[in-house]
C-alpha positions as CSV (number, residue, x, y, z in Angstrom):
1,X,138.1,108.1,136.3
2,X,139.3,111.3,137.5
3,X,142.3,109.9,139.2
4,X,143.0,107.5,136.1
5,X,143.5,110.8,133.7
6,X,145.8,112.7,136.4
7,X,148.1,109.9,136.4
8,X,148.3,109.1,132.8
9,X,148.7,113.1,132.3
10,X,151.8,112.9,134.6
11,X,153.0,109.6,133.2
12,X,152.7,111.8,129.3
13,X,154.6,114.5,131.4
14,X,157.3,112.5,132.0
15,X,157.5,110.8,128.9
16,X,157.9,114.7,127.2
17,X,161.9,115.2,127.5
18,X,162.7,111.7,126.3
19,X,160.6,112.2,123.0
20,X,162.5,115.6,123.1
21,X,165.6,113.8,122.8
22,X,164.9,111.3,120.3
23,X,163.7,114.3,118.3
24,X,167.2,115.8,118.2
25,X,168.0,117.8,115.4
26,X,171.4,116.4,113.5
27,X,173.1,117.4,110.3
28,X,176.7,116.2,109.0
29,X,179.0,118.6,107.2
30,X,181.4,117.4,104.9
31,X,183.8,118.2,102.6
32,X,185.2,117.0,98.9
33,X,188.2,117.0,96.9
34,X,190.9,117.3,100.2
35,X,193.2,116.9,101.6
36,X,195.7,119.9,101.1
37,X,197.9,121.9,103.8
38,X,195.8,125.1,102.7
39,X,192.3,125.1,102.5
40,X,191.3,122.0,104.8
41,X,193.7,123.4,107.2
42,X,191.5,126.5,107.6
43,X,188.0,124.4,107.6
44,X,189.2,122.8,110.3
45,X,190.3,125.9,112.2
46,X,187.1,127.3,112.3
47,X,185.1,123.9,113.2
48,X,188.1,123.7,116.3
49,X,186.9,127.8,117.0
50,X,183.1,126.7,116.9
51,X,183.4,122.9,118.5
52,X,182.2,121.0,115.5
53,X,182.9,118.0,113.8
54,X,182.9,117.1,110.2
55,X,183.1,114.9,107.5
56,X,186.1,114.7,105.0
57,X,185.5,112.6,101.6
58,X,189.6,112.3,100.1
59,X,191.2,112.0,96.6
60,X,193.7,109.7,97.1
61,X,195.7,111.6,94.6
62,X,196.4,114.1,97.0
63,X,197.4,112.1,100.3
64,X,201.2,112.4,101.0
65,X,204.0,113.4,103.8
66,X,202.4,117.0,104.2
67,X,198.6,115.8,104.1
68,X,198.6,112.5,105.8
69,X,199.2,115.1,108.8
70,X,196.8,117.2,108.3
71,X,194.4,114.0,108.4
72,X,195.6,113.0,111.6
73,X,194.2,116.6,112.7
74,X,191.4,115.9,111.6
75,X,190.5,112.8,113.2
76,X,192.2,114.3,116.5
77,X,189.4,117.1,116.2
78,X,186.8,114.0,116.4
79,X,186.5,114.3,112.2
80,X,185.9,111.4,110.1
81,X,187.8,110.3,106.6
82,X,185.8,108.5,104.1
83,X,186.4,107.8,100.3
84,X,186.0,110.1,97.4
85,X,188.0,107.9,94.8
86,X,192.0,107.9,94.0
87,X,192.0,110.3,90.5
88,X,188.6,112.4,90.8
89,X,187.6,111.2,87.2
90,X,184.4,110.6,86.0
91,X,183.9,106.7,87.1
92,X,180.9,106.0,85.2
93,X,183.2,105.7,82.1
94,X,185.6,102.9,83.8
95,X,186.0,99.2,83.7
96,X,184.6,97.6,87.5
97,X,188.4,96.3,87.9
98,X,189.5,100.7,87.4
99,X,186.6,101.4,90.2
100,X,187.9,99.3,92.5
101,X,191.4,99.9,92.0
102,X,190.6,104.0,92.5
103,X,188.6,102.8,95.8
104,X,190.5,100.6,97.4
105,X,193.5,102.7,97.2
106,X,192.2,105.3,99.0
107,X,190.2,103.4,101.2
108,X,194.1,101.6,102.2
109,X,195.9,105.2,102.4
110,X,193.0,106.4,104.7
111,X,193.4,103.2,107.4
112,X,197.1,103.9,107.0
113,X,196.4,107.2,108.9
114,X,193.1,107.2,110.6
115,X,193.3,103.6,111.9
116,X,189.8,102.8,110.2
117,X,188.3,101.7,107.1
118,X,186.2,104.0,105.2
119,X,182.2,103.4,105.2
120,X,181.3,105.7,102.7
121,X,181.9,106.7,99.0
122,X,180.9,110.3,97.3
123,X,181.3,110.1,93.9
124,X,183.3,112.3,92.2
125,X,180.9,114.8,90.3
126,X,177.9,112.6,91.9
127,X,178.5,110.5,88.7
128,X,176.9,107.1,89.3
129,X,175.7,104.4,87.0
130,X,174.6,100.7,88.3
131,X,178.2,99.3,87.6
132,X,179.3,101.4,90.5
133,X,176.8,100.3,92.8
134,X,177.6,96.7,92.1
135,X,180.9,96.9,92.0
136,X,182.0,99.2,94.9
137,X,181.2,98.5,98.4
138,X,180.2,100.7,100.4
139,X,177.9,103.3,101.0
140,X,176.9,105.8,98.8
141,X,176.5,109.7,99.9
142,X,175.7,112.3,98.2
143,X,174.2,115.8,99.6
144,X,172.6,118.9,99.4
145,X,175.2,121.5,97.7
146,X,175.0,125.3,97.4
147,X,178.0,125.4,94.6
148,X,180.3,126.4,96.5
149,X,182.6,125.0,93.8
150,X,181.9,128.1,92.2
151,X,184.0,131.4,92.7
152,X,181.3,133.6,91.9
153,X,179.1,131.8,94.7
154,X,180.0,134.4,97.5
155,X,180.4,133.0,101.1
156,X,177.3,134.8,102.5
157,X,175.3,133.3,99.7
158,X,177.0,129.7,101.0
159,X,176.3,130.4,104.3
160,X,172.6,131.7,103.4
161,X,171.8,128.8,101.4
162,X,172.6,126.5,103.7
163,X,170.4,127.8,106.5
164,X,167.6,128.4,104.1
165,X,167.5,124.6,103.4
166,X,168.7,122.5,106.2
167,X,166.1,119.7,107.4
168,X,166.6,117.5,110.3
169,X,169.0,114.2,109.2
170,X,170.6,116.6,106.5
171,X,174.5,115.6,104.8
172,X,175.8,119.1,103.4
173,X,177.8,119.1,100.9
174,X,180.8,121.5,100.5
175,X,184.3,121.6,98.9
176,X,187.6,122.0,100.5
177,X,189.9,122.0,97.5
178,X,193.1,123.8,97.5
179,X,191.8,127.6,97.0
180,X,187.7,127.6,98.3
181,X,188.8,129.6,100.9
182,X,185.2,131.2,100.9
183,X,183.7,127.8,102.2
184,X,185.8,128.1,105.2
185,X,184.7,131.8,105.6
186,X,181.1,130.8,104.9
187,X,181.6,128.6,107.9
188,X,182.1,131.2,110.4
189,X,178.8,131.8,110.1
190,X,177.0,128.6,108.8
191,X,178.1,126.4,112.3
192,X,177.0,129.1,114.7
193,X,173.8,129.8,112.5
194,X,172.9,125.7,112.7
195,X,173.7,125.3,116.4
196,X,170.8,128.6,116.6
197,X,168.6,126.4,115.0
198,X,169.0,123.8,117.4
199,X,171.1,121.4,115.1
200,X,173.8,119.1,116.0
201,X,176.7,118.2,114.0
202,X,177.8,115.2,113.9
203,X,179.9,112.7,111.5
204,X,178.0,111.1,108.8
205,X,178.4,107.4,110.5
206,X,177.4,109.6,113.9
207,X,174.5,110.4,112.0
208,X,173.3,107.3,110.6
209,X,173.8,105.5,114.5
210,X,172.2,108.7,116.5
211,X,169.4,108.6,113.9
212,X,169.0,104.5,114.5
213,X,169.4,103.8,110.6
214,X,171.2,101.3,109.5
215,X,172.8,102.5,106.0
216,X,172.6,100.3,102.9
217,X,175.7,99.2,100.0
218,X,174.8,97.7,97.3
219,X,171.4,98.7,96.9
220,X,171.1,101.8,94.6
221,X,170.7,104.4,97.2
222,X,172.3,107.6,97.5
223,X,172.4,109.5,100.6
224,X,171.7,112.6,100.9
225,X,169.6,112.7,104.2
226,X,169.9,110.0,106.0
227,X,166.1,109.1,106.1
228,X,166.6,108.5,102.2
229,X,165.2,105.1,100.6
């Protein structure tokens, strides 16, 4: 008997750094309302400073000449480009043959660069009804945000707020519009603080693979940790 608990305490032992590693901690950052030679520019400066990946949800609107290299950066950095519609209006209010057009337009532009067809769809405003659902498909994300759309939202209380809440399987939700230059201050301090924590960034489709979910169109669900159902 004795002999029978010493090995199945060595075979636990050895089971330890495997559970360890399924365990990891992983959160995806991403970014609305881009792309734009300014701002996004400097977001990904600092996640090229601190090694990190993101997330980038585009406004088809605002891909042309100038941008469309700025998202080849971003993929080159190991980023990924998903869909945020074409005109950023509220899409609640529009006929299913509108949605579509304002998503598949975007979703086109962003294979014209990046190669690959966009998996997932933030809302604009996180304005969703059950037309959208139906009619547009792919996968909705939506977030934890710390309004950084505001200008009176400083980048220490961004920074703060996000370290305050993060959970394991986590999609952050932040702005890179032309001018939110505090967000990409805030992140000098919000990538080094997660990676203290013992978080991982990864893209969101990084983080629905590493995490072993497989996520859902179609099926009224919007992400905004990945273990959401």
């Amino acid at each position: 008997m004795k002999k029978f608990l010493l090995m199945l305490v060595a075979v636990l032992a050895c089971m330890t750094p495997m559970r360890a590693a399924d365990e990891e901690k992983l959160v995806a950052l991403t970014f609305d309302d881009g792309p734009n030679a300014t701002t996004t520019v400097k977001v990904l400066d600092v996640l090229k400073e601190n090694d990190a990946v993101a997330t980038f949800f585009l406004c088809g609107k605002d891909i042309d000449a100038t941008t469309r290299e700025v998202m080849k950066r971003a993929v080159a950095q190991g980023c990924e480009l998903e869909n945020h519609s074409r005109s950023h209006s509220h899409m609640s209010e529009m006929t299913a043959d509108k949605m579509r057009m304002e998503v598949n337009f975007t979703s086109h532009v962003i294979r014209q660069v990046s190669g690959r067809m966009p998996q997932f769809f933030r809302a604009p405003y996180l304005d969703i009804n059950d037309l959208m659902y139906e009619t547009i498909g792919l996968t909705f994300i939506g977030g934890f945000n710390v309004e950084d759309w505001n200008p009176q939202v400083t980048a220490a209380d961004r920074s703060r707020e996000v370290l305050a809440r993060v959970k394991d399987g986590d999609i952050i939700l932040l702005h890179d519009f032309e001018g939110n230059d505090a967000t990409a201050e805030a992140l000098k301090t919000i990538i080094p603080g997660l990676k203290e924590k013992g978080y991982k960034l990864v893209t969101v489709s990084q983080l629905f693979k590493l995490k072993g979910v497989t996520p859902v169109a179609n099926a009224k669900i919007t992400y905004n940790n990945v273990y959401d159902k």
